[in-house]
TITI-505846 format. One record per atom (N, C-alpha, C): residue in one letter; atom name; x, z, y. Coordinates in steps of 0.2 Angstrom, whole numbers, plus 5000, padded with zeros to 4 digits. Each point is the difference from the previous one (the first is absolute). Layout:
N
SITE   marmar   drennu     px     pz     py
SITE        A       CA      X      Z      Y
...
//
This chain:
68
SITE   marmar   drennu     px     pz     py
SITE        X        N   5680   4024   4072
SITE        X       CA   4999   4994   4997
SITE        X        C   4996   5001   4993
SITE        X        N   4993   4995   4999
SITE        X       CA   4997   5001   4995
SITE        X        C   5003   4995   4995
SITE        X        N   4992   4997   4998
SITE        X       CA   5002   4996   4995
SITE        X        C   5003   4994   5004
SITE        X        N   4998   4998   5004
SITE        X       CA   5003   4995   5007
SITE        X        C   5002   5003   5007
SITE        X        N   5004   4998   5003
SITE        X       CA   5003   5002   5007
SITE        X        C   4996   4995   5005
SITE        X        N   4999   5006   5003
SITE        X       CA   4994   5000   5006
SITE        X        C   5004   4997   5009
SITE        X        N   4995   5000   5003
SITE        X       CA   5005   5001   5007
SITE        X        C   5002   5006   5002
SITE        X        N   4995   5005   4996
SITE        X       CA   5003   5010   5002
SITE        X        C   5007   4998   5000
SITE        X        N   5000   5000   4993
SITE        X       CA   5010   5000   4998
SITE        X        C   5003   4997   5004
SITE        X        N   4999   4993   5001
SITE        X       CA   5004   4996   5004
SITE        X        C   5002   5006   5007
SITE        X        N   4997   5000   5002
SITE        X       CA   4998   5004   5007
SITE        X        C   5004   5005   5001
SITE        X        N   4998   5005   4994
SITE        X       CA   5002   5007   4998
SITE        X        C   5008   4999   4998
SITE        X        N   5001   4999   4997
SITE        X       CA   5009   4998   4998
SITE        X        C   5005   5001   5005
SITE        X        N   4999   4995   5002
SITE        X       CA   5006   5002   5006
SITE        X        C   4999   5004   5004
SITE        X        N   4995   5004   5002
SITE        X       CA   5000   5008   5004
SITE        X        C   5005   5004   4996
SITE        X        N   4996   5000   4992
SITE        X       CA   5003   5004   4996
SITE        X        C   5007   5000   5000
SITE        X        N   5002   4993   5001
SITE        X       CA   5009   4998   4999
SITE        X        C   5004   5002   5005
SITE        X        N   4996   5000   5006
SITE        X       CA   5002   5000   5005
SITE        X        C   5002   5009   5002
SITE        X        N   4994   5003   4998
SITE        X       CA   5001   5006   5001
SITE        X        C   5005   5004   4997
SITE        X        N   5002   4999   4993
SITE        X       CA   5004   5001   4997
SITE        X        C   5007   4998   5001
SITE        X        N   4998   4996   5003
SITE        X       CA   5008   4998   5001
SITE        X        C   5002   5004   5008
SITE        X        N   4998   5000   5004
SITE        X       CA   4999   5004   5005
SITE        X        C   5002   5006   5000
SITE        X        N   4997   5006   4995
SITE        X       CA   5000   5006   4998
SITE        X        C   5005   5001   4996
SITE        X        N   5006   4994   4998
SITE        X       CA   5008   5001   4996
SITE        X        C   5004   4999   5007
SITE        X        N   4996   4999   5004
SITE        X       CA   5005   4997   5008
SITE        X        C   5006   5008   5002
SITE        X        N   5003   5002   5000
SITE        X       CA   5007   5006   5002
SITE        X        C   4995   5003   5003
SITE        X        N   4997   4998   5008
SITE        X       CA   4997   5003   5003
SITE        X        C   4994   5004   4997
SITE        X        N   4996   4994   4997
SITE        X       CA   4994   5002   4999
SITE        X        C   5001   5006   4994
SITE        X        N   5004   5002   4996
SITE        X       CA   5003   5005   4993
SITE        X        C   4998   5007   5003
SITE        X        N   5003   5003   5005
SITE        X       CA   4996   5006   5004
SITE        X        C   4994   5002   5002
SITE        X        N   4996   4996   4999
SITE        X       CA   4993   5000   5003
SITE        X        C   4997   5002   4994
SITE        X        N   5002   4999   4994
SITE        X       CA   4997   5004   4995
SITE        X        C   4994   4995   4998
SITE        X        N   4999   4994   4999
SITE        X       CA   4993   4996   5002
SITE        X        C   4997   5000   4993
SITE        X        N   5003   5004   4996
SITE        X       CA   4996   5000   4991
SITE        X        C   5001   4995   4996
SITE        X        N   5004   4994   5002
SITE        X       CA   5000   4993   4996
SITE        X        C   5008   5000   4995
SITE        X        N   5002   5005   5001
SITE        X       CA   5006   5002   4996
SITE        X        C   5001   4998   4993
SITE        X        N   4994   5004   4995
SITE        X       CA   4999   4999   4996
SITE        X        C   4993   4996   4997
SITE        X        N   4998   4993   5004
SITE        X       CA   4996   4999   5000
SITE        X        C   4997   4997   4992
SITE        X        N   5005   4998   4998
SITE        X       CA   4997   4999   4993
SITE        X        C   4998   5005   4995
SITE        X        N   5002   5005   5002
SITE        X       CA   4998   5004   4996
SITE        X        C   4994   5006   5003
SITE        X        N   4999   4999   5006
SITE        X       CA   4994   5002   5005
SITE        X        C   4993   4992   4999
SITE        X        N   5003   4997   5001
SITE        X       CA   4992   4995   4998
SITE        X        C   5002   4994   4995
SITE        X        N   5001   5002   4994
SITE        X       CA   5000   4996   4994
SITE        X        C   4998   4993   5002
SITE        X        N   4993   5002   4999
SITE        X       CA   4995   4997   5000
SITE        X        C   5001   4992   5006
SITE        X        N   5002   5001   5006
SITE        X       CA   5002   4997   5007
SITE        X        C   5008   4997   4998
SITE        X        N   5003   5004   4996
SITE        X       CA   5004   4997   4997
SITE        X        C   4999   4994   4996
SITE        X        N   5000   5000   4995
SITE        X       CA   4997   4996   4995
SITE        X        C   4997   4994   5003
SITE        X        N   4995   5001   5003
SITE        X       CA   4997   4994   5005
SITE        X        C   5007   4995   5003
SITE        X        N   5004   5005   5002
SITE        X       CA   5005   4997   5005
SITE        X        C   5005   4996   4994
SITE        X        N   5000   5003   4994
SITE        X       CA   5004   4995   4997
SITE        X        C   4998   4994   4996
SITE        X        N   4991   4999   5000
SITE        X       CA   4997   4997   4999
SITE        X        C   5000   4992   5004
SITE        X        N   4998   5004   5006
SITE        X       CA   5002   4997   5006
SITE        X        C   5004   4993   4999
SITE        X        N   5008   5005   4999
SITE        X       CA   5008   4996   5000
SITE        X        C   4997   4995   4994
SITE        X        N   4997   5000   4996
SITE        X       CA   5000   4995   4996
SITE        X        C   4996   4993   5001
SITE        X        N   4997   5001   5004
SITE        X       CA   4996   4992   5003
SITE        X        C   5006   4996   5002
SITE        X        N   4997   4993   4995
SITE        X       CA   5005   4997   5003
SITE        X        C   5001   4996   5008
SITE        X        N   5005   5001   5002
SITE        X       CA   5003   4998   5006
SITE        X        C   5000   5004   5008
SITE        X        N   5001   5007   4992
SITE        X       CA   5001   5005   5005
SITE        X        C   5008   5004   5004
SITE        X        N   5004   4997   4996
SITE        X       CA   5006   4998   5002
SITE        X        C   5002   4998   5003
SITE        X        N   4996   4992   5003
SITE        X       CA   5001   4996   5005
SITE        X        C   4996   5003   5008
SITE        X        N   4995   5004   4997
SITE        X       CA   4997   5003   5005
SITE        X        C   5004   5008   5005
SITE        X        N   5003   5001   4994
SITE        X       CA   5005   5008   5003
SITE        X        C   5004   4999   5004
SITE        X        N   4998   5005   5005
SITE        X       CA   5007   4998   5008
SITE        X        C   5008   5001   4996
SITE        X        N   5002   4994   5003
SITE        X       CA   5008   5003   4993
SITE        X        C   5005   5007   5003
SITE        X        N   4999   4997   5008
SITE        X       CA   5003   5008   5004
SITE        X        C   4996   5008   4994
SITE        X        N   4993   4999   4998
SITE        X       CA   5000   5007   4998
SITE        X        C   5002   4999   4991
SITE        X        N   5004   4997   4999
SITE        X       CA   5004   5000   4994
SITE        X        C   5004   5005   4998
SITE        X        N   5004   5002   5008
SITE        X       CA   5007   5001   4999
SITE        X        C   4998   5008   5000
//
């Protein structure tokens, strides 16, 4: 996300969220898939992502099941 949010981002976000969330799943922990310590492996990708959580009506957009 630059100066403005693109369709990239739109697009791009929920893979990212999705995969991370994925990669915390029990099963998925043994597979070693390198997202463990992912903020502090790609700052950068992070940052974005919390960028991201600030648009407004992003809230209303989050699956609430991946809340929990």
């Amino acid at each position: 996300m630059g100066e403005a949010m693109s369709a990239v981002d739109v697009v791009f976000m929920p893979s990212v969220q999705g995969i991370l969330r994925v990669s915390k799943n029990d099963s998925a922990i043994p597979l070693d898939l390198g997202f463990q310590n992912f903020n502090d492996l790609y700052p950068n990708i992070a940052g974005w992502l919390k960028r991201m959580e600030t648009i407004p009506g992003y809230d209303n957009a989050y699956p609430p099941h991946w809340r929990e």
